[in-house]
C-alpha positions in Angstrom: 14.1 20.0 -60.1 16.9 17.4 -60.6 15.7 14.1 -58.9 19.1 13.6 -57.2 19.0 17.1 -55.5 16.0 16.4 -54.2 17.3 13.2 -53.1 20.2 14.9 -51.2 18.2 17.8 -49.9 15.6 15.0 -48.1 18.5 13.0 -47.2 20.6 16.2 -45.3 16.9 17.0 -43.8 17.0 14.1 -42.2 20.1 14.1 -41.3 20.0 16.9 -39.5 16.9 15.6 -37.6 18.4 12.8 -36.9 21.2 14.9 -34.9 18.9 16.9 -33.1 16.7 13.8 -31.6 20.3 12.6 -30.5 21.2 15.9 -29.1 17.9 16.4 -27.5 17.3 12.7 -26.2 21.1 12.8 -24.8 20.8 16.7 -23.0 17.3 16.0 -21.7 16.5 17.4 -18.7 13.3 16.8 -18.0 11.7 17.8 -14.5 8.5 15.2 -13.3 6.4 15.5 -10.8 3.4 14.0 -9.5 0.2 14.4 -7.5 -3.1 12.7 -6.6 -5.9 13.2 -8.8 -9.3 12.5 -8.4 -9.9 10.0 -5.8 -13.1 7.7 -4.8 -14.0 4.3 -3.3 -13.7 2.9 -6.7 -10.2 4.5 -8.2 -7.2 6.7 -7.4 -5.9 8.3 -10.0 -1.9 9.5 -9.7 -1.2 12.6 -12.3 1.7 13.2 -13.9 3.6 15.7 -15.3 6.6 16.5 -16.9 8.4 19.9 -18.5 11.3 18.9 -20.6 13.9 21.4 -21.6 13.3 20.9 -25.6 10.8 19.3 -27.6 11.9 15.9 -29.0 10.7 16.4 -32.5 9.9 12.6 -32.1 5.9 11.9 -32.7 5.3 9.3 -30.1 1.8 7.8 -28.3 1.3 5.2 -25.6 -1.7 2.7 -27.0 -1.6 0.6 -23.4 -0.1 1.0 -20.2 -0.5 -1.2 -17.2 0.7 -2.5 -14.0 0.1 -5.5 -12.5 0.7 -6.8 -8.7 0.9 -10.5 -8.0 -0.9 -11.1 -11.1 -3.7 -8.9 -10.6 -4.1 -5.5 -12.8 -4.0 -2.9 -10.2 -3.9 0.4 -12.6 -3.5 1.4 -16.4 -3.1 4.6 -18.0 -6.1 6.5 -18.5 -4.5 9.5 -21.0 -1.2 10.2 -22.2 -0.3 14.1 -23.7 2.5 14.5 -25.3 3.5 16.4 -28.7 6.5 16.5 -30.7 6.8 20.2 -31.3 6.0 20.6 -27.6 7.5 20.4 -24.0 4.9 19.1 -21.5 4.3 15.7 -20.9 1.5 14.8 -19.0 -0.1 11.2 -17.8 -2.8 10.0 -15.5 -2.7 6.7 -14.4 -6.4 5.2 -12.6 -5.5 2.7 -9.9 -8.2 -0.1 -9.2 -8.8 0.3 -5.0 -10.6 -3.2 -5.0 -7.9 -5.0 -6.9 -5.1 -3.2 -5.3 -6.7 -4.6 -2.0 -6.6 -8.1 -3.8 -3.2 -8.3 -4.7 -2.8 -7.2 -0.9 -4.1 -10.4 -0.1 -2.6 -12.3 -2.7 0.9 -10.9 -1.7 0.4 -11.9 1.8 -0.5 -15.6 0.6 2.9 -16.2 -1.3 4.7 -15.8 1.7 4.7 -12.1 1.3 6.4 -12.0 -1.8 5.2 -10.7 -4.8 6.2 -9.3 -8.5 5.4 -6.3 -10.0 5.2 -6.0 -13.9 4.6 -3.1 -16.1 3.5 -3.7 -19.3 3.7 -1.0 -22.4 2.7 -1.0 -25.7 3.2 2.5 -27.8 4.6 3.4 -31.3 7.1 6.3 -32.8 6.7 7.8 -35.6 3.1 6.6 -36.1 4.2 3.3 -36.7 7.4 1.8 -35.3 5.6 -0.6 -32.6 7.1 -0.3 -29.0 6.7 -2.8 -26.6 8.2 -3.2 -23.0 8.1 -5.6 -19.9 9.4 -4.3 -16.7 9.6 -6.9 -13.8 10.1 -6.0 -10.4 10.5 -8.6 -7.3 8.9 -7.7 -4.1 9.8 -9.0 -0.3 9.0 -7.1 2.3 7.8 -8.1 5.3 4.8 -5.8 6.2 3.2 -8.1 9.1 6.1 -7.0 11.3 5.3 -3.4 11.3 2.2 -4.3 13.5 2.1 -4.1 17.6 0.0 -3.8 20.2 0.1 -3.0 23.6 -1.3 -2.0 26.8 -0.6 -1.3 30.4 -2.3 -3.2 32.8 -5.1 -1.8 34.8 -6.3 -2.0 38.4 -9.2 -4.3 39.2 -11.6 -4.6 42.5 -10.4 -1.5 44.4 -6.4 -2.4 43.7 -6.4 -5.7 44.7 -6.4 -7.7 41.4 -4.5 -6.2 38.2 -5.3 -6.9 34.7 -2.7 -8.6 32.5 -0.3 -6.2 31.0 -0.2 -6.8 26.9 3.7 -6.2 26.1 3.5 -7.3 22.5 1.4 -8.5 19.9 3.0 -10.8 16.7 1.0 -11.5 13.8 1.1 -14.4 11.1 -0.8 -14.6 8.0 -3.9 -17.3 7.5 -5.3 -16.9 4.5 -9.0 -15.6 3.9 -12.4 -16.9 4.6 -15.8 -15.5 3.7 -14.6 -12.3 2.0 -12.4 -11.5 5.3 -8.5 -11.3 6.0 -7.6 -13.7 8.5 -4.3 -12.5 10.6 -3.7 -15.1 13.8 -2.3 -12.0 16.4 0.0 -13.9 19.1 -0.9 -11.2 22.4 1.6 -11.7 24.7 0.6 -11.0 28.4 2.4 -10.2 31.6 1.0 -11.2 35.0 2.0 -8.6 37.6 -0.3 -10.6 40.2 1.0 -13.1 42.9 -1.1 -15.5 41.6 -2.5 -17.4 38.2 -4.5 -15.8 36.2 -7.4 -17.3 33.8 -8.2 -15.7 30.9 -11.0 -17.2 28.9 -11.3 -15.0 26.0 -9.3 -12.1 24.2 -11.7 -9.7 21.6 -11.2 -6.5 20.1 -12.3 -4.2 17.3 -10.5 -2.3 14.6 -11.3 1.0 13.4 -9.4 3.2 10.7 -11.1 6.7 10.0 -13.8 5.8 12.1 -15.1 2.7 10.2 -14.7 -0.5 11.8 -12.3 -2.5 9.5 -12.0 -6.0 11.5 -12.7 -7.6 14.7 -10.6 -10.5 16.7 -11.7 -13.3 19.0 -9.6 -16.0 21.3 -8.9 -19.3 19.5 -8.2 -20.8 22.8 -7.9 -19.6 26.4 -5.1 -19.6 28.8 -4.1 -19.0 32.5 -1.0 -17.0 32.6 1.2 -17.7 35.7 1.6 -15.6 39.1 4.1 -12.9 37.9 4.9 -14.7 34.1 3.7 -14.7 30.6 1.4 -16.1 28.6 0.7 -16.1 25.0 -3.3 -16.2 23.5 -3.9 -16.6 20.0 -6.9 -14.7 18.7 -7.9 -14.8 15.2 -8.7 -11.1 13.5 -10.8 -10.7 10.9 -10.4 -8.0 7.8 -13.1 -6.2 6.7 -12.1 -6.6 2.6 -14.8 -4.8 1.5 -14.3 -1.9 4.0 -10.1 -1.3 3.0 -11.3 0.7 -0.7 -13.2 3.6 1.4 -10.6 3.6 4.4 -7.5 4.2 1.4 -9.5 6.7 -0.3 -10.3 8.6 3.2 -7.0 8.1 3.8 -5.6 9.9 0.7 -8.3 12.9 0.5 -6.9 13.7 4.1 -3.7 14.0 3.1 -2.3 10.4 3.7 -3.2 10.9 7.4 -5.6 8.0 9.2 -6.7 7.5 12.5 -6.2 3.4 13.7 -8.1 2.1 17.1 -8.2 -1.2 18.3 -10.3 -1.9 21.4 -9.1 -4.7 23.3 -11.2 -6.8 25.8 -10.9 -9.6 27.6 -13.0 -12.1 30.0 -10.7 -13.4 33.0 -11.9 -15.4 36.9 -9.6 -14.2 39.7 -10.9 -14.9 43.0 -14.1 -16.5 41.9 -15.1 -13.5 40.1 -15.8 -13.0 36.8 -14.0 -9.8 35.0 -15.0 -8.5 31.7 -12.4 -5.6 30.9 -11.6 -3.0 28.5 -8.2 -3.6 28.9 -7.3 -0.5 26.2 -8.1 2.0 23.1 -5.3 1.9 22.0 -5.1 4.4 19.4 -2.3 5.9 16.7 -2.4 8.3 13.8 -0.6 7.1 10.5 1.0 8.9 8.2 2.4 8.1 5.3 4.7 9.8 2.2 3.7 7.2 -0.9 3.3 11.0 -2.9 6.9 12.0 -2.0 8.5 8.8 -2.3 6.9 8.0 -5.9 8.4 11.8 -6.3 11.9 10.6 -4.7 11.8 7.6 -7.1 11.5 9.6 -10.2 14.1 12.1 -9.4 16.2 9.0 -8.8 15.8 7.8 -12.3 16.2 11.1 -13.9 19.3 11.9 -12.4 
């Protein structure tokens, strides 16, 4: 066979393959989706999967894949499936519960800002290196989604009411000893004639029936006849205890049950009180599933 036929032959092959990656790459349609995986105390894993309208004809593989949160890795990519004669795509990506709880932290110590990066290194065609650094700036202000309250409460046959709790504030302040330290500013209402003295605010936290932290007054306070008053108590985050409340939290569908039990000491007529002023209790529920399914019907058009 003449060499220059053969030439042209390879280079027309190629030519056309080259057309068809365009045309393919430039009328994909692919659809993604994605769903939890297996989930424990230690890991979450997030699969997902994609059905493209063609195959790509394009061999491609991912060698590394991870994300990172405030400077901490928080997952990687645990198996990528993908052929170039095929259609599916699939991926499962193994999030670290521990270190996702210690970026957490971390976040909240810069101020609650953070950055996200996601790092890729992959090839095409077996050996074109590919390598990517996505950045992603985070500010969101997650301290203010937190409240308390409670109704005040009759004391000593109706004669003395508790102090109503209309709102609760909280501030970040750092950690200590493996805990979470939040200052919660409980703002209390008087409805007596006269001044209350309240020498210490507690409670306890509980998510899916484990106890996750636990406050106590920094310093008392007497709130005035038919006024306010503001105690400081310092709360306490169980770090160790958020891996198995997430993972309860996913296996039931992204549901939790959240208590908080609040007491408090208080001298009001020369007697000593030690209430339980509430339980106050909510269920949360969140979407991260549907919105990480939003997002990626976003990108893809």
């Amino acid at each position: 066979m003449n060499l220059k036929y053969l030439l042209l032959g390879l280079a027309l092959i190629f030519i056309v393959w080259v057309g068809y990656v365009a045309y393919a790459a430039y009328t994909l349609s692919p659809r993604v989706s994605a769903q939890w995986g297996y989930v424990d105390e230690e890991t979450t894993e997030i699969w997902i999967d994609a059905k493209l309208n063609r195959p790509l004809l394009i061999p491609a593989s991912i060698e590394n894949m991870t994300i990172e949160f405030t400077g901490i890795p928080i997952a990687r990519v645990e198996r990528f499936d993908y052929s170039a004669t095929g259609s599916d795509v699939s991926m499962v990506m193994a999030i670290d519960n521990h270190n996702l709880v210690r970026s957490l932290a971390r976040y909240l110590d810069d101020g609650q800002r953070g950055t996200v990066l996601i790092t890729l290194h992959g090839k095409l065609l077996k050996v074109i290196p590919v390598d990517a650094d996505i950045r992603q700036e985070i500010s969101e202000n997650v301290l203010a989604y937190l409240n308390l309250t409670a109704e005040s409460r009759e004391l000593a046959g109706g004669l003395v009411k508790s102090p109503a709790l209309v709102e609760t504030t909280f501030d970040w302040a750092g950690e200590r000893d493996g805990k979470a330290v939040i200052i919660a500013h409980m703002k209390f209402y008087n409805p007596n004639r006269f001044p209350v003295p309240v020498s210490n605010v507690s409670f306890d936290a509980y998510a899916s029936g484990i106890r996750i932290g636990y406050g106590k007054t920094i310093k008392g306070a007497i709130i005035p006849a038919n006024g306010y008053a503001t105690i400081d108590v310092e709360t306490y985050i169980e770090e160790d205890s958020l891996p198995k409340v997430w993972a309860i939290h996913i296996k039931s569908g992204e549901v939790s049950k959240v208590r908080a039990d609040i007491f408090f000491d208080l001298n009001v007529m020369d007697q000593h009180y030690s209430v339980k002023l509430a339980s106050y209790e909510e269920t949360i529920q969140t979407d991260i599933m549907g919105e990480l399914n939003r997002m990626l019907g976003d990108m893809l058009g």
